[in-house]
C-alpha positions as CSV (number, residue, x, y, z in Angstrom):
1,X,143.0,196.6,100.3
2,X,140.7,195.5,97.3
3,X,141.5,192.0,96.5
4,X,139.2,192.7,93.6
5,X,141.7,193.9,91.6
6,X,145.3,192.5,90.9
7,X,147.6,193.1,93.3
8,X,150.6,195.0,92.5
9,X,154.1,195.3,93.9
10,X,157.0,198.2,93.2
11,X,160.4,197.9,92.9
12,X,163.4,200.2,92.9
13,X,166.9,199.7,92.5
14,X,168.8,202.3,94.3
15,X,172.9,203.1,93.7
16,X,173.8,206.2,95.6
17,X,170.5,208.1,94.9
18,X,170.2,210.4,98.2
19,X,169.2,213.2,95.8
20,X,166.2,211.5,94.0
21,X,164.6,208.6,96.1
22,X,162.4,211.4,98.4
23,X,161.1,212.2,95.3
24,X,160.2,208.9,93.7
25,X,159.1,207.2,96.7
26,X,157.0,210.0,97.9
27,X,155.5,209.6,94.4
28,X,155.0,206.1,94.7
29,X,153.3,206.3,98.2
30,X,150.8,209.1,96.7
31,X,149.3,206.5,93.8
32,X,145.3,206.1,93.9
33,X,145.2,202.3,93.1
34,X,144.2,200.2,96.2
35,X,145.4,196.6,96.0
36,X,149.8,197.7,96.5
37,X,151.1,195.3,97.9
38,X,154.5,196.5,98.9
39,X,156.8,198.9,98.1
40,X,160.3,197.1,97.5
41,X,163.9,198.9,97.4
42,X,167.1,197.5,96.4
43,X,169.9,198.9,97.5
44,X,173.3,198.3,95.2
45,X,175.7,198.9,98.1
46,X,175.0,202.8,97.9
47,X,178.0,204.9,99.5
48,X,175.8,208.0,100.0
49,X,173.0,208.4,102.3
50,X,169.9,206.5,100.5
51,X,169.8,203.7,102.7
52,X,169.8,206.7,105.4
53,X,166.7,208.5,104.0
54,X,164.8,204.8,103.3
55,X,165.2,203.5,107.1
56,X,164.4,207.1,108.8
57,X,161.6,208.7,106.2
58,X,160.2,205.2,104.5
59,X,160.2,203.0,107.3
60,X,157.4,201.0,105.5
61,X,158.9,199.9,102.3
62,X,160.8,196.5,102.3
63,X,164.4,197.5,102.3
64,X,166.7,195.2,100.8
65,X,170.6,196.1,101.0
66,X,173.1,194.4,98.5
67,X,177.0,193.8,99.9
68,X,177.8,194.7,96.0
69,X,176.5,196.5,92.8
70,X,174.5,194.0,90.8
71,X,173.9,197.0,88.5
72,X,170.1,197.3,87.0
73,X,169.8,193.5,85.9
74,X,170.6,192.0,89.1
75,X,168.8,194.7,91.4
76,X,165.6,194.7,89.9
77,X,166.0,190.6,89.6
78,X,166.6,190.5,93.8
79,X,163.5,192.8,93.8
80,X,161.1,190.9,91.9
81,X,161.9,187.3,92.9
82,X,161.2,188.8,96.7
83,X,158.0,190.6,95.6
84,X,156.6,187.2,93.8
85,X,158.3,184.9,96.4
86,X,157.0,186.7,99.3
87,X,154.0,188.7,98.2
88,X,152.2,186.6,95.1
89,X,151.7,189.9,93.3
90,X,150.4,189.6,89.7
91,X,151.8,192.6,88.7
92,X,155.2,194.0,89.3
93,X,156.0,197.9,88.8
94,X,159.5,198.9,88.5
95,X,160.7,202.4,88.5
96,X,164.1,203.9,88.5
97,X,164.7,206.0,91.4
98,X,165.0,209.2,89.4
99,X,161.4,209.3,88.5
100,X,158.2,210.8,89.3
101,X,155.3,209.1,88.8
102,X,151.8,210.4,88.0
103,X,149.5,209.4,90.6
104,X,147.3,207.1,88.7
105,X,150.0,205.5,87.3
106,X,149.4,201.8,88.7
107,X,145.7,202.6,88.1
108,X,145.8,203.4,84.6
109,X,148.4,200.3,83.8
110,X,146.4,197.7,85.2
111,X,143.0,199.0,83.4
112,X,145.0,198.5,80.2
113,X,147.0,195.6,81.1
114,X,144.3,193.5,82.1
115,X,142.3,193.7,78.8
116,X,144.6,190.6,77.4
117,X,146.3,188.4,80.1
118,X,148.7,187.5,77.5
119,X,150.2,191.2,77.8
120,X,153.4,190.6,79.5
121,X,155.5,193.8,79.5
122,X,153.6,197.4,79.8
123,X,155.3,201.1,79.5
124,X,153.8,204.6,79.8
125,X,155.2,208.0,77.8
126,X,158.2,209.7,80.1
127,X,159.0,213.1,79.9
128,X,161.5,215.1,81.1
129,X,161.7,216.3,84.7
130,X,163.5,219.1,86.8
131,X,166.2,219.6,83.9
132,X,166.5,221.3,80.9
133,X,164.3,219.5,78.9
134,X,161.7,219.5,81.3
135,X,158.5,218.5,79.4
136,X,159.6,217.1,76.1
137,X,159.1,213.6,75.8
138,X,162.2,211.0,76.4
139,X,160.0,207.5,75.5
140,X,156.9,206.9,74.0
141,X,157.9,203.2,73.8
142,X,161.1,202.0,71.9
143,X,161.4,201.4,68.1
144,X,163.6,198.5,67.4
145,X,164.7,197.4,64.2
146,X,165.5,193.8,64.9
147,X,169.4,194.2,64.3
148,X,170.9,196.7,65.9
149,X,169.0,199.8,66.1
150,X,166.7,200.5,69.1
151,X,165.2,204.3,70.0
152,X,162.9,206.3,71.9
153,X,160.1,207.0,69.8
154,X,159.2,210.6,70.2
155,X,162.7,211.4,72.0
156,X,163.0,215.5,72.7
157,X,159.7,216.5,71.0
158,X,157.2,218.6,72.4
159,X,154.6,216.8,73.9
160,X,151.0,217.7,72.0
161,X,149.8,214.9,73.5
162,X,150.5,213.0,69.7
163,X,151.3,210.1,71.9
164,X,148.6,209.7,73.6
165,X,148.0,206.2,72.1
166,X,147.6,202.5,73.8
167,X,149.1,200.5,71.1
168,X,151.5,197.0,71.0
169,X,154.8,197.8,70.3
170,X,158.7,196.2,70.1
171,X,160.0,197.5,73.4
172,X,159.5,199.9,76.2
173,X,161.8,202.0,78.5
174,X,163.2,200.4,81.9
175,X,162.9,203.6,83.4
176,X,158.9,202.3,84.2
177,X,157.9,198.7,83.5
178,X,154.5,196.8,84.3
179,X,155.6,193.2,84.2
180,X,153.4,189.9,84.7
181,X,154.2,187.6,87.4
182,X,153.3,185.0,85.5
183,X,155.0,186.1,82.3
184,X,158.3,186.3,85.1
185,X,157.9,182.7,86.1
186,X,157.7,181.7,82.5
187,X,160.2,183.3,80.6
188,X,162.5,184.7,83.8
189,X,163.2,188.7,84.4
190,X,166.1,191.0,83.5
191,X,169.1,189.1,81.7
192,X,171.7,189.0,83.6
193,X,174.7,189.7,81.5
194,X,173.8,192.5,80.3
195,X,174.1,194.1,83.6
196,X,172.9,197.7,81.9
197,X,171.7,199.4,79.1
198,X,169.3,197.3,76.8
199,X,168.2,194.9,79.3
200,X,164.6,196.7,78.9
201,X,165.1,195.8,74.9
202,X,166.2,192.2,75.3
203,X,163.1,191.3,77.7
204,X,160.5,192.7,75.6
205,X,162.3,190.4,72.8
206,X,162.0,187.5,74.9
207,X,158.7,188.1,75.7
208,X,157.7,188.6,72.6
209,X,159.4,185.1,71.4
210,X,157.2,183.7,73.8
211,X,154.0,184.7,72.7
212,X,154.0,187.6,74.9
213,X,153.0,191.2,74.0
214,X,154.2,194.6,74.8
215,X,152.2,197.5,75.3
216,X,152.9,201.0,75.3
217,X,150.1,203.0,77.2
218,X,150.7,207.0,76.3
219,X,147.6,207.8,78.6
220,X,149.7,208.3,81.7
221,X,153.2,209.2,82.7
222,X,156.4,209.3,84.6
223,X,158.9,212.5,84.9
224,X,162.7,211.5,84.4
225,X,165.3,213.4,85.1
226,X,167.5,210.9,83.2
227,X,171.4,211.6,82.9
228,X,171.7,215.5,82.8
229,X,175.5,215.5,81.6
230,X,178.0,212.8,79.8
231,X,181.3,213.5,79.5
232,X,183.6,212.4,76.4
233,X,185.0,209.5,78.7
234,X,181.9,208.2,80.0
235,X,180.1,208.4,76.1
236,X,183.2,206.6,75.0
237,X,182.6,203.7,77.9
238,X,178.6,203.7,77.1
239,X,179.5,203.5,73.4
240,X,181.7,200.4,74.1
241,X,178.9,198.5,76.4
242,X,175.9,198.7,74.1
243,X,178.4,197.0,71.8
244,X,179.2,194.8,73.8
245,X,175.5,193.9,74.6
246,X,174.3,193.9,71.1
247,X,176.5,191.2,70.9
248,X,175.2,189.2,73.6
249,X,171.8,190.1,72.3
250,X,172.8,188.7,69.0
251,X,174.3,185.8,70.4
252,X,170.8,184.8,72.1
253,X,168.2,185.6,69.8
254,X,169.7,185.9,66.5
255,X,169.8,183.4,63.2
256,X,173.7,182.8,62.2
257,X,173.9,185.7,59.6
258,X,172.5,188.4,61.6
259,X,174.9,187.1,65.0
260,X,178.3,187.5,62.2
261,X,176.6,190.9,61.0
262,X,176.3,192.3,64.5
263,X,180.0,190.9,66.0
264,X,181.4,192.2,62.3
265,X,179.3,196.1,62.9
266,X,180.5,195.9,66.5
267,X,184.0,195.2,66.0
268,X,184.6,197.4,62.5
């Protein structure tokens, strides 16, 4: 271990993954950078066999197993309190659990994070993986118009390496973060509330209230295989929760005229 360089600790959340975690964590345990400081998985009361695969193939990662979902807000929270509380990490990488990540990934982060200490929140460019999209981009950071439009820049296009960039922008993707400890003991983590969807979006707004930056770092990657297929009833449900979360996003970091625009666009 290189206590040289800050020290790092991963977490993923895990709700009945048995078909991706080999994949990610195997990723995760092939990164180059030397100062990990643990692996950390949270289990949301899976009803599959991922808690299975973790204690028999990845005996080495601190396994944490929830008696309920706390969906992606309270998962990652669990996760990151334990990695600070019991590790002191500096740094803590979070992936989802259906991601591949590049094996310079932490590497390549922490060389860009650690130009500013006052960069709080980090993302890399995602791209498809193992589905039908594989290799078109899904997120070269998000572009959020401070109401209630939020994207991901470059979403579906080819990837001619146009985002290749290290730049500051509004928001990046869950699916990979690089947060600050420090930045975490200031300002807290995930909000809560929000349980899912935009909780990526709100904490880079935070941050960014707080004299924080964001930073989007296109010179490595993860693979996502993201959601492959949404039926009408399940869009209809995802339609009604980012409504519902825009609202609370309103609600918390909004003047008065933009909160009654965002209730009125939400309801009507």
């Amino acid at each position: 271990m290189n206590k040289t360089k800050p020290s790092v600790s991963i977490v993923v959340v895990t709700w009945n993954s048995e078909n991706d975690i080999k994949d990610c964590l195997n990723s995760i345990q092939n990164q180059t950078y030397t100062n990990i400081d643990k692996v950390i998985v949270v289990d949301n009361n899976s009803s599959d066999s991922t808690v299975q695969i973790i204690e028999n193939d990845f005996k080495e990662v601190d396994l944490i197993e929830s008696k309920k979902n706390t969906y992606f807000t309270g998962g990652h929270n669990i996760g990151i309190k334990h990695a600070i509380d019991t590790y002191h990490s500096d740094y803590i990488a979070i992936f989802n659990p259906d991601t591949l990540v590049d094996p310079k990934w932490i590497e390549v982060m922490v060389e860009n994070v650690s130009t500013d200490t006052k960069i709080g929140v980090a993302g890399s460019k995602i791209k498809f993986w193992n589905n039908s999209n594989e290799g078109k981009i899904n997120s070269a950071g998000l572009v959020y118009d401070g109401f209630m439009q939020a994207y991901d820049n470059g979403f579906m296009e080819e990837d001619n390496r146009q985002y290749d960039n290290t730049k500051e922008v509004s928001a990046v993707s869950g699916c990979c973060m690089l947060l600050s400890s420090q930045m975490i003991k200031e300002i807290g983590a995930f909000w809560g509330p929000l349980r899912m969807y935009m909780e990526d979006l709100e904490l880079c707004i935070r941050a960014k209230k707080h004299g924080w930056k964001v930073l989007y770092v296109g010179t490595t990657q993860v693979g996502h295989k993201w959601m492959q297929s949404t039926n009408k009833n399940k869009a209809i449900k995802l339609d009604r929760w980012k409504k519902r979360n825009w609202i609370l996003i309103a609600l918390r970091h909004y003047g008065i005229k933009r909160k009654l625009a965002v209730i009125k666009n939400a309801i009507f």
